[in-house]
C-alpha positions as CSV (number, residue, x, y, z in Angstrom):
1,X,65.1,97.5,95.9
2,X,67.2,94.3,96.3
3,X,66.5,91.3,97.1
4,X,68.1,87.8,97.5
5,X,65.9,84.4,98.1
6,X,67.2,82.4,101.2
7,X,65.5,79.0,101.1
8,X,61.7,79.4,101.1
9,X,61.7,83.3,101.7
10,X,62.7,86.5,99.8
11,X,64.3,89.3,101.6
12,X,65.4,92.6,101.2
13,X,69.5,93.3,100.8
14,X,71.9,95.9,100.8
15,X,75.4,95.2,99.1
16,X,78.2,94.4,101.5
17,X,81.3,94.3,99.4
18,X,84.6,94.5,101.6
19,X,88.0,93.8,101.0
20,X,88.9,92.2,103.9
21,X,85.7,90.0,104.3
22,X,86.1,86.0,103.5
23,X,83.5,86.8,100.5
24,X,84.4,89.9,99.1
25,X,81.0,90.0,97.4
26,X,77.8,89.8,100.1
27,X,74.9,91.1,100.8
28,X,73.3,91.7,104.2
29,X,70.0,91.1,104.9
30,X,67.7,94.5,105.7
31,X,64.7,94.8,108.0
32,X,61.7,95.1,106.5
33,X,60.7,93.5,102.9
34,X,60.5,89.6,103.5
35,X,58.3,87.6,101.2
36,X,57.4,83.6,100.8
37,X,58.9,82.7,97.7
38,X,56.0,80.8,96.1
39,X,54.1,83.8,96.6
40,X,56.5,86.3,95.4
41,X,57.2,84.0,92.2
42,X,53.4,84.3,91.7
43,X,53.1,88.0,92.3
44,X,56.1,88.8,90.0
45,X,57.9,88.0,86.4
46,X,61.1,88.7,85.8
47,X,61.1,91.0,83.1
48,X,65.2,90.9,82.6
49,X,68.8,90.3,83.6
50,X,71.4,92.5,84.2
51,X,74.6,91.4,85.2
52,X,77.5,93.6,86.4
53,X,81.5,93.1,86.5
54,X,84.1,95.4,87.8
55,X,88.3,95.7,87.4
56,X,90.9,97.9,88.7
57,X,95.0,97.9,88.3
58,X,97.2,99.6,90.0
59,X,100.7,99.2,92.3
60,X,99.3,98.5,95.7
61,X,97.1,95.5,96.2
62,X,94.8,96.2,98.9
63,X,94.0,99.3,97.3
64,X,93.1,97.6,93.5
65,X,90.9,95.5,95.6
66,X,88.9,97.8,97.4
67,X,88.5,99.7,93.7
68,X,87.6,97.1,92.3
69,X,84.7,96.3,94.4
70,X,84.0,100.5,95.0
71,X,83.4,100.3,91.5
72,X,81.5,97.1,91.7
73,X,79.3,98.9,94.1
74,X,78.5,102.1,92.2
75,X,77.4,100.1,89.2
76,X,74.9,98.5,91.6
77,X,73.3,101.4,92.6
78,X,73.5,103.2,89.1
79,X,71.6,100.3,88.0
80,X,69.3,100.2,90.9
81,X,68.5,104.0,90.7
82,X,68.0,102.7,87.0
83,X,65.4,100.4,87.5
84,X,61.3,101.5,86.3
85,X,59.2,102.0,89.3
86,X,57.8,98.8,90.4
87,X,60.9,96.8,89.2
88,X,62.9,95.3,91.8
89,X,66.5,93.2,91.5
90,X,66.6,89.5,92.6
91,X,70.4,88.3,93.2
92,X,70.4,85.0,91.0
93,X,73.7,84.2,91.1
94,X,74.3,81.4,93.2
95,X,77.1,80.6,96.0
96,X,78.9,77.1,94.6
97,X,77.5,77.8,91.9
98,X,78.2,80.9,89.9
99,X,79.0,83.5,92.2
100,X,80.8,85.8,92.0
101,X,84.5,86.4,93.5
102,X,87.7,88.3,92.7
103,X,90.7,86.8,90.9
104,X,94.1,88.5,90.9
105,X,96.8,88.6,88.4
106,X,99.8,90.4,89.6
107,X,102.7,91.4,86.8
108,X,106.6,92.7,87.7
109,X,106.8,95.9,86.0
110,X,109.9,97.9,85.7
111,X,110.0,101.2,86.4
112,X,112.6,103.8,86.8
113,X,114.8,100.9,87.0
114,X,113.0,99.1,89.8
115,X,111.2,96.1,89.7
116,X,107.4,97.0,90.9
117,X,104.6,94.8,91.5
118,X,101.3,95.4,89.5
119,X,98.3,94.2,90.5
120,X,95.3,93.4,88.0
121,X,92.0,92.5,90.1
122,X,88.3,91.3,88.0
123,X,85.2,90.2,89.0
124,X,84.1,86.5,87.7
125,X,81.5,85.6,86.7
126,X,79.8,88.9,86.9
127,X,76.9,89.3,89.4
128,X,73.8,88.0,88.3
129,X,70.4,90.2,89.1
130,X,67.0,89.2,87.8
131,X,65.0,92.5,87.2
132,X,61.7,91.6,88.2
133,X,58.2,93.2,88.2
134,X,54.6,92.6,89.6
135,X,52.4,90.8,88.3
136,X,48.8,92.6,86.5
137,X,45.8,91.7,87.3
């Protein structure tokens, strides 16, 4: 599971990581899980961090983008599918602050004696998840 604090709750997420949104990298609030945030800070510890980055090349640009975040995607749920039961990801990363976004670096290649564009797309920072357990006793 995944979940992202808004103010004085915590509430479950799923990734929403698109191309052609203003913020490439979002997440979308899911029915169901929603928690105070004093008492989920007093339920849980956060037993980790694991933080994820993606990048893709390639010739046409709004097709290194969407790779880049494709694979930005399947690394999230690798990870999640990764996590011990009971554990549960908390999106630390913070809009303003450290969140993450794409950055593009585009070179002029020449090929077959044509000058071709060549896009380079990376995630930075990376995006920051807390793993996060409950509390025993």
């Amino acid at each position: 599971m995944i979940l992202r604090r808004y103010g004085a709750t915590v509430s479950q997420v799923e990734p929403y990581f698109a191309a052609v949104a203003f913020n490439e990298v979002d997440f979308t609030r899911r029915p169901g899980f929603t928690m105070d945030w004093a008492e989920f800070h007093d339920r849980h510890q956060r037993t980790g961090v694991r933080e994820l980055s993606a990048e893709a090349e390639g010739h046409v640009k709004v097709e290194v983008e969407s790779a880049t975040l494709d694979l930005l995607a399947h690394r999230l749920a690798e990870a999640e599918r990764a996590l011990a039961p009971g554990e549960v990801f908390l999106v630390e990363s913070q809009p303003g602050r450290d969140y993450p976004r794409l950055h593009e670096r585009t070179e002029t290649l020449v090929e077959h004696g044509r000058n071709v564009l060549h896009f380079y797309y990376y995630l930075r920072p990376p995006l920051r998840l807390g793993v996060y357990r409950q509390r025993e006793g």
